[in-house]
C-alpha positions as CSV (number, residue, x, y, z in Angstrom):
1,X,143.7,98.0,-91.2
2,X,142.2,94.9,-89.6
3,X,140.6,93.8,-86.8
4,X,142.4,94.1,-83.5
5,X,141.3,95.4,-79.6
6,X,144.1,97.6,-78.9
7,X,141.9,100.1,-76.8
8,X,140.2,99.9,-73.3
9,X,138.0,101.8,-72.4
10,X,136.6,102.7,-68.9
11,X,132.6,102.6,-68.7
12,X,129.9,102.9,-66.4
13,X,129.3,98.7,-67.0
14,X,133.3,98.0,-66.8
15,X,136.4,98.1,-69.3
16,X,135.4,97.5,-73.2
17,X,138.0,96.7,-75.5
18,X,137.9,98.4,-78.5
19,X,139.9,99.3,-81.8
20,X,139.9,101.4,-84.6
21,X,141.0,101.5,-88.5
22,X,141.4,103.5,-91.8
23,X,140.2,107.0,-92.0
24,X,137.3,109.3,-93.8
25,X,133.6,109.6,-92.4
26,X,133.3,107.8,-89.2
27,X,131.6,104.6,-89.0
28,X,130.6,102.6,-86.0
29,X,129.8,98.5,-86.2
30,X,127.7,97.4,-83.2
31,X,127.7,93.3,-82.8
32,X,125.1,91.1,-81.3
33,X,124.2,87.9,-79.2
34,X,126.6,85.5,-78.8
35,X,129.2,87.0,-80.6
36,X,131.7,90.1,-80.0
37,X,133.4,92.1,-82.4
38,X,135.6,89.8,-84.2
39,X,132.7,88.7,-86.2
40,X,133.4,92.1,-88.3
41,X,136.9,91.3,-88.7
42,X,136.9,89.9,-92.7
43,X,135.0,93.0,-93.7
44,X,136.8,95.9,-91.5
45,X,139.7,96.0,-94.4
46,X,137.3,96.7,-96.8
47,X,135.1,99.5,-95.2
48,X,138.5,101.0,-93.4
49,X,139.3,101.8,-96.9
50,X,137.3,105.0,-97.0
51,X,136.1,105.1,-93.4
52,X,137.4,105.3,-90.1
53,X,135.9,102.3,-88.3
54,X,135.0,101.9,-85.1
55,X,134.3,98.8,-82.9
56,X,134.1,97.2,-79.5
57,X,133.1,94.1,-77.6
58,X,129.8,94.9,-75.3
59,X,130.6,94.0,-71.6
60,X,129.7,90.4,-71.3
61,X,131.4,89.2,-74.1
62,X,134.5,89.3,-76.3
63,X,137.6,90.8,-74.3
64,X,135.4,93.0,-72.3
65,X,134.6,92.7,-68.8
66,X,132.3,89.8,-67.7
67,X,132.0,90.9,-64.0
68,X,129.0,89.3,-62.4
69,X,128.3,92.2,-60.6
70,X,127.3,94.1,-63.4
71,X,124.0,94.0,-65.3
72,X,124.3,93.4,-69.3
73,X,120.8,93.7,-70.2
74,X,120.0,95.5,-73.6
75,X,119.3,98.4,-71.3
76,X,123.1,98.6,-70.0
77,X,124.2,98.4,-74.1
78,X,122.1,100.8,-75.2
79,X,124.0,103.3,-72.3
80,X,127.4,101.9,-73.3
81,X,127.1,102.6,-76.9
82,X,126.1,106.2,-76.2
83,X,129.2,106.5,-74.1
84,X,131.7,104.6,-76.4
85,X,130.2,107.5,-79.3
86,X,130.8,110.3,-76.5
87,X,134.2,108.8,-76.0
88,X,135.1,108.6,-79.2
89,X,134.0,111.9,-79.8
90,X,131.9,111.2,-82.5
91,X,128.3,113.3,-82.6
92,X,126.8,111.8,-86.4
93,X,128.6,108.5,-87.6
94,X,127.4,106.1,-89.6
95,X,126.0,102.8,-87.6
96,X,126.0,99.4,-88.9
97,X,124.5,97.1,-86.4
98,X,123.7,93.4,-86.1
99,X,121.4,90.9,-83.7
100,X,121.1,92.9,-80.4
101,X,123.4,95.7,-81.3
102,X,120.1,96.7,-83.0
103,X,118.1,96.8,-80.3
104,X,121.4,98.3,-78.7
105,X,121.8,101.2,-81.1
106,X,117.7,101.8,-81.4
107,X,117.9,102.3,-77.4
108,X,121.1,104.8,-77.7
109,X,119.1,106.6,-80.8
110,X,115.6,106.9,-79.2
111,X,116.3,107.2,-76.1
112,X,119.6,108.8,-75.3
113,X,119.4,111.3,-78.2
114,X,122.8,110.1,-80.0
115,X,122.2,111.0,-84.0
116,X,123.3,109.0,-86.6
117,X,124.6,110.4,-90.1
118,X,123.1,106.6,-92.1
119,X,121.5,104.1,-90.2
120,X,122.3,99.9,-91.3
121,X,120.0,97.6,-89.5
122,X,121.0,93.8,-90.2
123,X,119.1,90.3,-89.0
124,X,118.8,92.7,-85.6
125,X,116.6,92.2,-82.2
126,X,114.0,95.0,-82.8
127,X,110.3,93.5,-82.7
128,X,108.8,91.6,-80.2
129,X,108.6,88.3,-79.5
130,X,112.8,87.6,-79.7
131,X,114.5,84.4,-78.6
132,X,113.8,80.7,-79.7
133,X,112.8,78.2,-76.9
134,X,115.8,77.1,-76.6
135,X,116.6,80.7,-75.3
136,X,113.8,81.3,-73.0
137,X,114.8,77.5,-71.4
138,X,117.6,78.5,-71.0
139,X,116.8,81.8,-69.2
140,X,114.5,80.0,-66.8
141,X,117.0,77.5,-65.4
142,X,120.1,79.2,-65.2
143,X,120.8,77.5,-62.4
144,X,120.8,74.1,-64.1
145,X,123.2,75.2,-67.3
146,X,125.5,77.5,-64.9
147,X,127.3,73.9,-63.4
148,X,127.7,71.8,-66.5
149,X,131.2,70.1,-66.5
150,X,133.7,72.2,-69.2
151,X,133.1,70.0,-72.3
152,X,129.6,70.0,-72.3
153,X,129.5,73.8,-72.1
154,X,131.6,74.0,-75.0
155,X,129.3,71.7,-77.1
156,X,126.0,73.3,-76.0
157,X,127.9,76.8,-77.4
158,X,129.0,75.4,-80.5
159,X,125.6,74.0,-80.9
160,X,124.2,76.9,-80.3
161,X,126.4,79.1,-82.9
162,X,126.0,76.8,-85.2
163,X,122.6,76.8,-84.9
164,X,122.3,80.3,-86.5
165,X,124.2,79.5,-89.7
166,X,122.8,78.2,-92.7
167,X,126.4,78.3,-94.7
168,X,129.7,77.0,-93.1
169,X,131.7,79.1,-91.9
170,X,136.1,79.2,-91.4
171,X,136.6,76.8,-88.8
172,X,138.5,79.5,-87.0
173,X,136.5,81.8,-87.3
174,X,133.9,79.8,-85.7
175,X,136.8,78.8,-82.8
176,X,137.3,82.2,-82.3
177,X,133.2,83.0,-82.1
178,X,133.1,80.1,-79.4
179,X,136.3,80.7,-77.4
180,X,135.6,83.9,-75.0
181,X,132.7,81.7,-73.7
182,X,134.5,78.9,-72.7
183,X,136.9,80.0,-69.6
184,X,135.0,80.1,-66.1
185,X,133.9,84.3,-66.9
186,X,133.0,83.5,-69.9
187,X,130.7,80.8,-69.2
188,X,129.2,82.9,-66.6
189,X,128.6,85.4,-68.3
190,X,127.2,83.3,-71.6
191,X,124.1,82.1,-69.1
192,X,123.5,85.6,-67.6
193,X,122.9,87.0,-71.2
194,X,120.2,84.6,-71.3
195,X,118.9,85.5,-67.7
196,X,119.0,89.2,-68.4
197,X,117.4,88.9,-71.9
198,X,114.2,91.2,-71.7
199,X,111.3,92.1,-74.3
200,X,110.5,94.8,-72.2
201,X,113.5,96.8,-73.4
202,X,112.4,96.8,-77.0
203,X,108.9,97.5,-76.1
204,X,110.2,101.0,-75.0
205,X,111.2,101.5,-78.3
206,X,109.2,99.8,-80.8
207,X,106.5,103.0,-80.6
208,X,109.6,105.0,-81.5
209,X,110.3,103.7,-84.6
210,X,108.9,106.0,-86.8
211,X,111.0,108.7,-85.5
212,X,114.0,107.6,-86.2
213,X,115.8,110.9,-87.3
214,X,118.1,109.3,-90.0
215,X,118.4,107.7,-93.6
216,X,117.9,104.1,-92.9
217,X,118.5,100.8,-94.4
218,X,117.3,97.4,-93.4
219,X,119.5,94.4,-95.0
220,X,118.3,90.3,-93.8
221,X,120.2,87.6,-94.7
222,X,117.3,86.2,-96.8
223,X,117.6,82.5,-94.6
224,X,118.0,83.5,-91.3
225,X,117.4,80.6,-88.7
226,X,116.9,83.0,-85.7
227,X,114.6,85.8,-86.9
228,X,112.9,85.2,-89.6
229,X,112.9,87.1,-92.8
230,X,109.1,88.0,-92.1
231,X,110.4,89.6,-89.0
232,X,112.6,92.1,-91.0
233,X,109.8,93.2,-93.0
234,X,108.1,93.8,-90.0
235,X,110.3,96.4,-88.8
236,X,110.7,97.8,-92.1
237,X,106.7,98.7,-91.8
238,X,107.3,100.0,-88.5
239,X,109.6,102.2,-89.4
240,X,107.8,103.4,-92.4
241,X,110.8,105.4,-94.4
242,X,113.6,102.5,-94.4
243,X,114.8,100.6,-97.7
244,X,115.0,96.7,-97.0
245,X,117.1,94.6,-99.6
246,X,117.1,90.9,-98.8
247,X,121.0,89.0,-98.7
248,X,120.4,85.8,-100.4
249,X,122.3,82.5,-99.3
250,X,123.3,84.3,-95.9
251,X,121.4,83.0,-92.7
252,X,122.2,85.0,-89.4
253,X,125.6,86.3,-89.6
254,X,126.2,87.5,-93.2
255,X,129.3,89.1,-92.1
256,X,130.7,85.9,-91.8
257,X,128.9,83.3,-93.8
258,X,129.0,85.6,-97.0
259,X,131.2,88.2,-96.4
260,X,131.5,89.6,-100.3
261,X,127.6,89.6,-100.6
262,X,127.4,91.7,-97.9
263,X,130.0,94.0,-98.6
264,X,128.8,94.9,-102.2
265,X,125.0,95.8,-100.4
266,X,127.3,98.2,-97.7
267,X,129.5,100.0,-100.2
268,X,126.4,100.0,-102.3
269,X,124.5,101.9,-99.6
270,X,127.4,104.0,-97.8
271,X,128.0,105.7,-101.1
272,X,124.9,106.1,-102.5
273,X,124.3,103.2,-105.3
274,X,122.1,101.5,-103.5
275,X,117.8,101.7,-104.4
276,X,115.4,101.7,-102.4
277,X,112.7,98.6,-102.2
278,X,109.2,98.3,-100.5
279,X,109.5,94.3,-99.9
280,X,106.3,92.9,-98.3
């Protein structure tokens, strides 16, 4: 019941690869930026248990298709997770989502009418301004980045990784994090996520918010690097009807850097243990 890609799937933005485990009530885990869905891969035993879990890399990263003819923005994700639901079949899983597969699942929620049974927001890109300077550099000389010689493309993505950690993490799992960037699709496509990176596509939905039509829960690894812990209490106002519980000693990417803390706050929430708090 672990992590694999055995599926492909045809979309409207190119083949994803996805997989599947366990069974029970249907739950769907949406990754973010620059990652793909291997970083749910030490916690997929446990929630397969008593779920059937569902996953895929976005096109532009993982195993999926990096074609540079096709747009990745947040707008394209938010249409492929809709589809990936529709071809699944599914009509009211659960969604845990991370980084930009918030804004991702927000976009296939508000605006292409897909319902969720429970709703897990965590460390996600939901509220404007998003992105570090490094990011919007980055986005504004594409050109400049897009030619660097092999090894100092690897070390500006490990760098970058790295950079939203605040524990260690496996060395392979941070190998495997780093390694679909590095061949010549992946490295073109690692610089067009930056170009295509938009505010305006969570504007659309930040007014939205309070209509989210589903129990929600917001969890923050309590030292996040990237987006701050103020910034999750920010979207928990905007919502208005969320719980927010705070993962201490996690920075980013709880999934990975403290994988049993965040499991206990999941199975607390997806069965019901879990209370709700009115942080900040």
């Amino acid at each position: 019941m672990g992590w694999h890609l055995s599926d492909r799937v045809g979309t409207s933005a190119g083949t994803v690869a996805a997989g599947h485990a366990g069974t029970g009530p249907a739950l769907v885990l949406a990754h973010g930026w620059p990652w793909s869905s291997y970083a749910w891969h030490r916690i997929i035993p446990a929630l397969a248990q008593d779920h059937t879990v569902y996953w895929y890399d976005m096109p532009g990263y993982g195993q999926s298709d990096k074609s540079p003819e096709q747009p990745t923005g947040l707008d394209v994700q938010g249409t492929i997770f809709a589809e990936m639901l529709d071809h699944w079949d599914l009509t009211q899983p659960t969604v845990i989502a991370h980084d930009f597969g918030g804004a991702t699942t927000l976009r296939a929620h508000l605006l292409h009418d897909r319902d969720y049974a429970r709703y897990i927001l965590m460390n996600v890109v939901a509220m404007r301004p998003w992105g570090s300077a490094f990011f919007d550099h980055v986005g504004r000389h594409i050109d400049a980045f897009s030619g660097l010689p092999p090894h100092i493309h690897a070390a500006i993505v490990e760098a970058y990784i790295k950079g939203a950690l605040v524990r260690d993490i496996a060395a392979d799992d941070l190998q495997a994090l780093i390694g679909p960037w590095l061949d010549d699709d992946g490295s073109a496509s690692f610089y067009r996520q930056f170009a295509q990176a938009d505010e305006r596509f969570t504007a659309e939905v930040e007014p939205l918010y309070p209509t989210i039509r589903c129990p929600t829960h917001i969890l923050w690894g309590a030292d996040d690097p990237w987006i701050p812990l103020d910034r999750g209490k920010a979207l928990h106002h905007a919502i208005g009807h969320a719980t927010f519980d705070t993962l201490s000693d996690a920075g980013h990417l709880p999934q990975l850097e403290a994988p049993d803390t965040l499991l206990r706050a999941l199975q607390a929430l997806l069965h019901g243990k879990a209370t709700s708090t009115t942080t900040g």
